[in-house]
N, C-alpha and C positions, 0 to 999 in steps of 0.2 A: 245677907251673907250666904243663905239656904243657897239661893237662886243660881247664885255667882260659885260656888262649888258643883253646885248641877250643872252648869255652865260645862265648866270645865269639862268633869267625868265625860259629860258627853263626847264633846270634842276629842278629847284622850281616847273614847272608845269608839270613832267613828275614823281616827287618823292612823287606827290601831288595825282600824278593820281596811282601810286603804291600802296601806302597807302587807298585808298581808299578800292582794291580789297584786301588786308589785313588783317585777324582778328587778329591775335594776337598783342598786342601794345608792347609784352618785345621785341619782332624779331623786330620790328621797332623801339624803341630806339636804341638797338643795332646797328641797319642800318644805322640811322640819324647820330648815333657817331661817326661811323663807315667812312662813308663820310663825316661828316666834319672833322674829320684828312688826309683824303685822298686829298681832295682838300685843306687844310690849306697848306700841305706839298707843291702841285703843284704850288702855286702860291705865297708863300709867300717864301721860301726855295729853297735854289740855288744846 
């Protein structure tokens, strides 16, 4: 469970640090949507 929380934060702080260098906010919803289906699939879906 340690792992899979590190997991995460990372990602959250790496998509965190993407967004920053950024300008447009529609390519980054897209993104965010984009990857949470991506990772819903991964771990929730067999």
């Amino acid at each position: 469970m340690k792992k899979l929380i590190g997991l995460v934060a990372l990602c959250v702080a790496i998509g965190m640090l993407f967004m920053l260098f950024m300008t447009n906010r529609f390519i980054g919803l897209i993104l965010i949507v984009l990857l949470l289906l991506i990772g819903y699939n991964f771990f929730c879906c067999d």
